[in-house]
N, C-alpha and C positions, 0 to 999 in steps of 0.2 A: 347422480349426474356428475358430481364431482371426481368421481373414480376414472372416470374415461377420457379426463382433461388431463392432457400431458404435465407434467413437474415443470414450472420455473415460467408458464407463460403469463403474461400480465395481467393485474388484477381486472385492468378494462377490459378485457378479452373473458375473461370470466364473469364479469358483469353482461355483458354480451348474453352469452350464453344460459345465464340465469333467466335473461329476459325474455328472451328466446324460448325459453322452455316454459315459462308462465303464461306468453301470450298461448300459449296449444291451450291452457286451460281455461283460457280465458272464453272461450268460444261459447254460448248458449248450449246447457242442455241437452235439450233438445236435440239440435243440428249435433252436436254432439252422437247422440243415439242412433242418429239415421245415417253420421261420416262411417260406422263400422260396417254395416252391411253393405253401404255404398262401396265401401275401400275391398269389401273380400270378394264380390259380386266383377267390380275392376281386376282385381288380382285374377280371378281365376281364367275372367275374359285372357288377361293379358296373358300368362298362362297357357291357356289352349292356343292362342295365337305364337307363342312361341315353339308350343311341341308341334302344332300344324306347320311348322316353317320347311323343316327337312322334308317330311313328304310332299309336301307341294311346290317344294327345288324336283326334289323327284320326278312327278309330276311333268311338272313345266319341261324339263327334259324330253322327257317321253314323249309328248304331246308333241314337241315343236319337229314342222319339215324342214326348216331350216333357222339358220343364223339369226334372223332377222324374229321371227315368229318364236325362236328361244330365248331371246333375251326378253322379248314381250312377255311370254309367261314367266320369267326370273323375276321381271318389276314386277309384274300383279301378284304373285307367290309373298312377294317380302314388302310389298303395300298393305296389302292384308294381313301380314302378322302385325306390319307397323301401326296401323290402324285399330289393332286389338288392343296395343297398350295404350291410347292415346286416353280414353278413359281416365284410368289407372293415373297417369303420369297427371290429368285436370284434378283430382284428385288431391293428389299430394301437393302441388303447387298452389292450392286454392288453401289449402293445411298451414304448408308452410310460410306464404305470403301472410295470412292473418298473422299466424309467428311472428313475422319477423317484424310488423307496422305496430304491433305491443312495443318489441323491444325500439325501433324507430322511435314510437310516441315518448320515451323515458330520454334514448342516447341523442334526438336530433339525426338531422339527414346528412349534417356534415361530418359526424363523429363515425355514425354506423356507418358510413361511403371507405372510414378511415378505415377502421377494424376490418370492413368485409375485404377489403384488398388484401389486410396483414394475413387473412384467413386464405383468402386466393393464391399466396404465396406462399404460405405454409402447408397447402395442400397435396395428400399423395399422389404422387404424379403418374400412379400403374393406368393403365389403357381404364381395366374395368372399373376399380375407384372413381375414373374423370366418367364416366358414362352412367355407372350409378349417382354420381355428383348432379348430373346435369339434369337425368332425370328425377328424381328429388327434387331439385331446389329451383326454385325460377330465377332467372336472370337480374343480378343484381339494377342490372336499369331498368326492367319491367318493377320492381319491387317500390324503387324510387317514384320511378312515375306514378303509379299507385296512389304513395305517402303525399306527392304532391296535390293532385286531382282529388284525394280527402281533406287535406291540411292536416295532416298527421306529421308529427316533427319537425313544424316548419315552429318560427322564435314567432310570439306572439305579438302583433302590433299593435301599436297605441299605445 
């Protein structure tokens, strides 16, 4: 894990990341056993949904008498790939959300809110990185909300 963390970034940011990759392990099991088949079962969906995409631009083209009736079959062509991944993308967000409410339960919701910005900044800014990024990871304030509605990294009272 340590090999793919760039030289000089701070120890908190590596602690992060530690914690991060422990909460994956942390999962039962079980639900473990049945995330692989689920995740390759998604993949492949999502997958077909993408190699489906150009032929049914295709398609949609062909089909349509006019303007009106060609953009129609353009959204239903790229609704239906978009919908193959959506799977796929519950998936990994359900993955990585338990992730990251491990590492929450350890850094706190104010510390991890800190880090995850430093990480949002430091992030590679290419098109396809930000769209693999997105779908991977869920939304830093869905993640919170989460940690709240658990009481997962909140400071203990009394």
């Amino acid at each position: 894990m340590n090999r793919h963390l760039p030289e000089g970034i701070p120890e908190e940011f590596r602690d992060y990341v530690f914690l991060h990759e422990v909460g994956h392990g942390e999962v039962n099991p079980v639900l473990r056993l049945l995330y692989l088949p689920c995740i390759l079962g998604a993949s492949a969906i999502a997958f077909a949904g993408v190699v489906a995409l150009p032929l049914n631009l295709i398609n949609g083209v062909q089909w349509a008498s006019g303007p009106i009736s060609g953009i129609l079959f353009l959204a239903i062509a790229v609704g239906i790939s978009a919908l193959a991944i959506l799977p796929l993308v519950g998936l990994l967000w359900l993955d990585e959300t338990y992730a990251e409410l491990h590492a929450i339960s350890y850094l706190g919701t104010h510390r991890y809110s800190e880090i995850r910005s430093q990480v949002r900044e430091n992030r590679d800014p290419t098109f396809l990185r930000k769209v693999r990024y997105h779908l991977q990871y869920p939304p830093t304030c869905l993640v919170l909300k989460i940690a709240r509605l658990k009481g997962v990294g909140l400071p203990e009272s009394g």
